[in-house]
C-alpha positions as CSV (number, residue, x, y, z in Angstrom):
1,X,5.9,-6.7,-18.1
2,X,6.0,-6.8,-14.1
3,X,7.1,-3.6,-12.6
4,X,9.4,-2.9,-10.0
5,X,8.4,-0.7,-7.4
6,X,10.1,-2.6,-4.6
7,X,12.3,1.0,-4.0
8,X,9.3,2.5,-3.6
9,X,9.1,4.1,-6.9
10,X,8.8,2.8,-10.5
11,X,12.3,1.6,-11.2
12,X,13.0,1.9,-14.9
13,X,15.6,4.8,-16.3
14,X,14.3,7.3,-18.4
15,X,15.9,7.6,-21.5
16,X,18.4,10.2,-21.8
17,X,17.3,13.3,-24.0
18,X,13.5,12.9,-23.5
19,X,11.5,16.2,-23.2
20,X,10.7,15.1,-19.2
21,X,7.6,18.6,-19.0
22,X,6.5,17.6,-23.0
23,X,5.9,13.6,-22.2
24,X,4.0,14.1,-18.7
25,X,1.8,16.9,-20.3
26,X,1.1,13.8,-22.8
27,X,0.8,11.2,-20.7
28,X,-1.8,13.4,-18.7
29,X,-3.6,14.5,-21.8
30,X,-3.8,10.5,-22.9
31,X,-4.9,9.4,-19.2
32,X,-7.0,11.9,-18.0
33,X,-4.8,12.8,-15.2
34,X,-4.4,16.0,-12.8
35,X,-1.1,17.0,-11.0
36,X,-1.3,17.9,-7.8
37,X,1.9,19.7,-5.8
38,X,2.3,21.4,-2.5
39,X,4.2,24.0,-2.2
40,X,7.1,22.5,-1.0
41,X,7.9,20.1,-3.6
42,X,10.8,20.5,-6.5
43,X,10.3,23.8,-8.2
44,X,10.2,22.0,-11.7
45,X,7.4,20.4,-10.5
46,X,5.8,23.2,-9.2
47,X,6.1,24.9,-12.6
48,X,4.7,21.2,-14.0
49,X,1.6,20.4,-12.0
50,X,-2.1,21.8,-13.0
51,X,-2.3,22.6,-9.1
52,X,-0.1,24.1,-6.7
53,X,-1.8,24.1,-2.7
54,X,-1.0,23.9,0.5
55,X,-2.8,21.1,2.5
56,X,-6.7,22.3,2.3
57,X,-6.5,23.3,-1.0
58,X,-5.3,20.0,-2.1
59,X,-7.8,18.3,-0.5
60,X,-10.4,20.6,-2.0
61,X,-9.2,20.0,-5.2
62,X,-9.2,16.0,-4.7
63,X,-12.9,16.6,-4.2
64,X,-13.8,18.4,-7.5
65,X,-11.9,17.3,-9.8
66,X,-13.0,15.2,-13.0
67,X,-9.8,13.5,-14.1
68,X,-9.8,9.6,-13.9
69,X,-5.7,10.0,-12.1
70,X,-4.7,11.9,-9.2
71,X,-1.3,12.5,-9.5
72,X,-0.2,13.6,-5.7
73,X,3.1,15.3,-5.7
74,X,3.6,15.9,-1.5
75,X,4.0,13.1,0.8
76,X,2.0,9.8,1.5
77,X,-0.7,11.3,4.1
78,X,-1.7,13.8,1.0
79,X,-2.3,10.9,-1.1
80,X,-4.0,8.7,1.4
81,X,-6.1,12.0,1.9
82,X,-7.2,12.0,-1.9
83,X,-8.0,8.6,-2.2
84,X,-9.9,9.1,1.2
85,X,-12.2,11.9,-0.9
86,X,-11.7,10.3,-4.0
87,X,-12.1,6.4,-3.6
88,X,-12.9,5.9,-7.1
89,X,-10.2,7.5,-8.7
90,X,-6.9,6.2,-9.2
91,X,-4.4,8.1,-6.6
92,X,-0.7,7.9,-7.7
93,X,2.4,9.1,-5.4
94,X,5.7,9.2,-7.2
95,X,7.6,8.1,-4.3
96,X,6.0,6.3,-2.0
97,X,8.8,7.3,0.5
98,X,7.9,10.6,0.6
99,X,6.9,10.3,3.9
100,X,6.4,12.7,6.7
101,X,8.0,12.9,10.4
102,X,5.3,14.6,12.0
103,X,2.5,11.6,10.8
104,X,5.3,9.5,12.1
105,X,5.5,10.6,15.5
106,X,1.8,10.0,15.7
107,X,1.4,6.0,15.3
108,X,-2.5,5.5,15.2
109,X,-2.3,2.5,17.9
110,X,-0.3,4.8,20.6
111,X,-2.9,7.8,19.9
112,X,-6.1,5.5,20.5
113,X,-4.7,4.5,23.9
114,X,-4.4,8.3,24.3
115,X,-7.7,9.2,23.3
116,X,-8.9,6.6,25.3
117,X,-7.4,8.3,28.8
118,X,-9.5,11.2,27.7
119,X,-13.3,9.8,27.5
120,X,-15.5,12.7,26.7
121,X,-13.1,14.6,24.6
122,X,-13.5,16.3,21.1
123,X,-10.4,14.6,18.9
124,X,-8.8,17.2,16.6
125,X,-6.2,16.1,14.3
126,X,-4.1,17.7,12.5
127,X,-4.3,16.9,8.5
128,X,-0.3,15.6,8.6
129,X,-1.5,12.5,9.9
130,X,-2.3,8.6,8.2
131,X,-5.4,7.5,7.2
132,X,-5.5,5.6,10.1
133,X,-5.4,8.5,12.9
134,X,-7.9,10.5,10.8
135,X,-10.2,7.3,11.3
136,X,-10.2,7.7,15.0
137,X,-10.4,12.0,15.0
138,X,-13.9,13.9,15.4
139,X,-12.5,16.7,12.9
140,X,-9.3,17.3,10.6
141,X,-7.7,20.6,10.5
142,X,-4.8,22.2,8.5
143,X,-2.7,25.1,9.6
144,X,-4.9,27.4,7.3
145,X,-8.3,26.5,9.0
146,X,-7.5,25.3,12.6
147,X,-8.2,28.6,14.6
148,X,-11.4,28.6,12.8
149,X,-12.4,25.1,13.1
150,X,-11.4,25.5,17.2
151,X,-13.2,28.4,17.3
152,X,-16.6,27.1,16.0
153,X,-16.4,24.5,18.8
154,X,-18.4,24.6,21.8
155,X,-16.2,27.5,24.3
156,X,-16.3,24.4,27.3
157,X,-15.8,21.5,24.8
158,X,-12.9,19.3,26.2
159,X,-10.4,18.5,22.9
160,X,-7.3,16.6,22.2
161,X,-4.8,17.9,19.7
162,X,-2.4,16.0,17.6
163,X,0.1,15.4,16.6
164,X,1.8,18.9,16.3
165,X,2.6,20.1,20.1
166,X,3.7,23.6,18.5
167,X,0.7,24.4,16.3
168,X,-1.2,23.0,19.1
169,X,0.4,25.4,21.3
170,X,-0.1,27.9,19.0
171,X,-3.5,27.4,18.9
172,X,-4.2,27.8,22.3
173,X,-2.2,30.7,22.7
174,X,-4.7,32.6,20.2
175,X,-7.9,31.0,21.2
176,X,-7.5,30.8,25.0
177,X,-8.0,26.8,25.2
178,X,-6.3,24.4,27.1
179,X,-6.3,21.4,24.4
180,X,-4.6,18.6,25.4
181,X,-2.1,18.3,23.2
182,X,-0.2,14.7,21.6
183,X,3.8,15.5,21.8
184,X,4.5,15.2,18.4
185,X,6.7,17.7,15.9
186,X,8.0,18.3,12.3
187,X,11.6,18.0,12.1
188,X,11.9,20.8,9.6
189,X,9.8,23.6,11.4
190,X,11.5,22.1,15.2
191,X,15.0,23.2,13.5
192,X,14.8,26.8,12.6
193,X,17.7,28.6,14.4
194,X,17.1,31.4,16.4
195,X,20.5,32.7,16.7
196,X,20.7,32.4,12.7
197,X,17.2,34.3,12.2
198,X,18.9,37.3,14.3
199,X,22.1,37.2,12.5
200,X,19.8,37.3,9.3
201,X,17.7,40.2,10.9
202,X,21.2,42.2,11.4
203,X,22.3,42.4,8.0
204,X,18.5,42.8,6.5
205,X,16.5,45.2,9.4
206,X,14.3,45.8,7.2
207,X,13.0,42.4,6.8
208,X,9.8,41.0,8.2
209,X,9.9,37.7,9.4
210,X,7.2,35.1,8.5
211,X,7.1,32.1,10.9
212,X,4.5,29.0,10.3
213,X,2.5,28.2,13.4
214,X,4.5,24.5,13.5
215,X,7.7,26.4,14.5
216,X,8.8,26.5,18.4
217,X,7.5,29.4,20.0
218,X,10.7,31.1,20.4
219,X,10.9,31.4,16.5
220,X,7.4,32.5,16.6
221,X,7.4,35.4,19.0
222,X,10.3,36.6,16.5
223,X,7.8,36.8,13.6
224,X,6.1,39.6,12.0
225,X,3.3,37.0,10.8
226,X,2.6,33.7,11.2
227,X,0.4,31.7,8.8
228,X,0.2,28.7,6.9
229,X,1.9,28.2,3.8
230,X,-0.9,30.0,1.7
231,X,-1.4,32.9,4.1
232,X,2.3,33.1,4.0
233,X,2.2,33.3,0.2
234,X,-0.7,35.8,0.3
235,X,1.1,38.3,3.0
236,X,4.4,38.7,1.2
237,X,2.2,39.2,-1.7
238,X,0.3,41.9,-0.9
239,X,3.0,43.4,1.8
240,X,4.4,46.8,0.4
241,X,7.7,45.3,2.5
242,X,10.9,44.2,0.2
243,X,12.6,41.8,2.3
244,X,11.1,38.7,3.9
245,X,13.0,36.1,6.1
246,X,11.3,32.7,5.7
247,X,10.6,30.1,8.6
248,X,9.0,27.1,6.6
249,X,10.0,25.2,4.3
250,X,11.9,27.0,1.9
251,X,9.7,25.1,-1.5
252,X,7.4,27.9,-0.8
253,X,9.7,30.8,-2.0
254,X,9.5,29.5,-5.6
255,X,5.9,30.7,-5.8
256,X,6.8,33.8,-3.5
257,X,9.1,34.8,-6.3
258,X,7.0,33.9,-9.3
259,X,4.2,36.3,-7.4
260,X,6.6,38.5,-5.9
261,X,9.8,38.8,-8.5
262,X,11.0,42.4,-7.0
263,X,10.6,41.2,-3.3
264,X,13.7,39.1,-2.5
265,X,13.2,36.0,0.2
266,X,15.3,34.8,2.2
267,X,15.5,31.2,4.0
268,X,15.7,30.3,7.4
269,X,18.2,28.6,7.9
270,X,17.9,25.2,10.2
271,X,20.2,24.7,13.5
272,X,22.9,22.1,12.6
273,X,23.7,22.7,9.1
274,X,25.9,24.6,7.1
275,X,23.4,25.0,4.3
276,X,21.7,28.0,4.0
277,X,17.8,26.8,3.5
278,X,15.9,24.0,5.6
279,X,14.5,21.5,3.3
280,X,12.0,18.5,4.1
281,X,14.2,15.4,2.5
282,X,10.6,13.9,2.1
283,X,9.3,16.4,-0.3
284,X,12.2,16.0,-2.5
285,X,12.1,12.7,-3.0
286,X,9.8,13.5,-5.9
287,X,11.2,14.2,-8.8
288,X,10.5,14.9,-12.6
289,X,11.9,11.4,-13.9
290,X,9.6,9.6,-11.1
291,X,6.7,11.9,-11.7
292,X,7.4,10.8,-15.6
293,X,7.1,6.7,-14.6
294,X,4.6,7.2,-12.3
295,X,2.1,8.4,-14.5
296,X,3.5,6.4,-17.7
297,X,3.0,3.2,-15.1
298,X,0.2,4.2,-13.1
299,X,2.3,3.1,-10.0
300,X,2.6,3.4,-7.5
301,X,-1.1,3.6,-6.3
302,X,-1.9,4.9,-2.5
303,X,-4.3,2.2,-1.2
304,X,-6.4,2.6,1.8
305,X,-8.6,0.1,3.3
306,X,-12.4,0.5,3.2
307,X,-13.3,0.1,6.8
308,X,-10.5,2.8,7.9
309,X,-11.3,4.8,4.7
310,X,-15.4,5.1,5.7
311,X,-14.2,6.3,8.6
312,X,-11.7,9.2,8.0
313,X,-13.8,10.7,5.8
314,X,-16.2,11.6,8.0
315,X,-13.9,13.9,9.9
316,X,-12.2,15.0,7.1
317,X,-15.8,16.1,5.6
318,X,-16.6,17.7,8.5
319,X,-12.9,19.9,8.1
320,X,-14.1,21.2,4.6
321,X,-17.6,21.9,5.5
322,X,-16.5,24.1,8.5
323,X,-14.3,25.6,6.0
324,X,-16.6,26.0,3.1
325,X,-18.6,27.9,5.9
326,X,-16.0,30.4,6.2
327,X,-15.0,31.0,3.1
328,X,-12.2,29.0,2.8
């Protein structure tokens, strides 16, 4: 039977009353397959997969793992980056429109002619990018390892940095370089209102602020720590504080209040919107009934093509060996 995934996804209803968490632990079982989730996906999938990560974990993971299915629950440059460590393993994306804005503003033709007004420069990409940009980079980085991974460069070494202008900012704000930086952005980290964060800050003083580094600096100099997704996890962990304002996306408090159940969270909440939380409509395209097909179907796959894929890895290889390195 010919499947339709021309939507992107597997189109074919579930039946109504099936046990969605009981038939995808069986279909795993039965296929050998892992689940993989970042942080900001569905809670109910969170609570579902074998792995929850941010962006270097999930890559670590794709590397080590023995199942014969990788089951990506994020966005498409997570699964391009599995099948990129993983070649021979089947790599499976619920919905392959779970795409991301900030890989977006990078297109991989327009950041070669960049590169390429820069001769002699170290190319640092940020891992939110396709397969395709990571081809053309020197080294990958995530928001959990790219202080360390600039650091460990050469203090004169001339570097681009894309596509994130904020975390790239960031960056050079706390190691003293002067990357040149591609002018790209995510549009859930560029919408964080100040005015709303101080509003928030007036009826909880207590609360400390935790901004990630691909927020505008004028949400970042109001934070009380900035990290990535894990190190934003790991400080309201172990923080004796009881009141945290959240600038990422606001997935990430599900596991905050699984690890921290006492310790209430609170969303920051986006510019132009009356809801109170800022939510990437990529990441929730996924969902348990997809996640149920997908794996039942084996569609549909994330495909990257060999000459681009020998490529990518190298730089994506030298990302987790710099981070192996230190201890990460």
């Amino acid at each position: 039977m010919a499947v339709d995934i021309s939507k992107g996804y597997v189109n074919i209803p579930v039946g109504e009353g099936i046990n969605l968490p009981a038939e995808i632990a069986k279909l795993k079982k039965e296929k050998n397959a892992i689940i993989l989730a970042h942080y900001y996906q569905r809670d109910e999938i969170q609570d579902i997969a074998d792995f929850v990560g941010d962006s270097l974990a999930l890559a670590q993971w794709a590397t080590k793992t023995d199942a014969d299915i990788i089951v990506l629950c994020g966005v498409h440059f997570m699964g391009e980056t599995a099948k990129i460590l993983s070649p021979q393993k089947k790599v499976l994306i619920p919905d392959m429109n779970a795409g991301c804005s900030l890989a977006d503003s990078c297109p991989a033709d327009k950041f070669e002619e960049f590169i390429k007004l820069h001769p002699g420069y170290t190319v640092v990409s940020y891992v939110n990018t396709s397969a395709a940009v990571k081809a053309v980079t020197d080294v990958v980085v995530t928001s959990t390892n790219a202080k360390i991974i600039i650091d460990s460069l050469p203090a004169d070494e001339k570097i681009i940095f894309g596509p994130d202008r904020n975390l790239g900012n960031y960056i050079n704000s706390v190691t003293g370089r002067k990357m040149v930086l591609w002018d790209g952005a995510c549009h859930v980290h560029e919408e964080f209102s100040v005015e709303k964060i101080i509003e928030l800050k007036k009826k909880h003083p207590e609360a400390k602020v935790l901004a990630h580094p691909e927020c505008k600096k004028v949400v970042l100099q109001m934070a009380d720590f900035i990290g990535s997704t894990a190190a934003l996890l790991n400080y309201s962990a172990n923080s004796e504080n009881k009141e945290f304002i959240v600038a990422t996306e606001s997935g990430i408090i599900h596991e905050m209040k699984r690890k921290s159940p006492t310790k209430l969270f609170i969303p920051a909440p986006p510019r132009d919107s009356t809801c109170a939380c800022n939510e990437c409509n990529f990441m929730r395209l996924n969902t348990l009934e997809k996640l149920y097909n997908c794996l039942k179907y084996e569609l549909p796959q994330v495909q990257v093509e060999e000459n681009i894929r020998l490529k990518a890895v190298k730089s994506i290889h030298r990302m987790l060996e710099i981070s192996a390195k230190n201890g990460l």
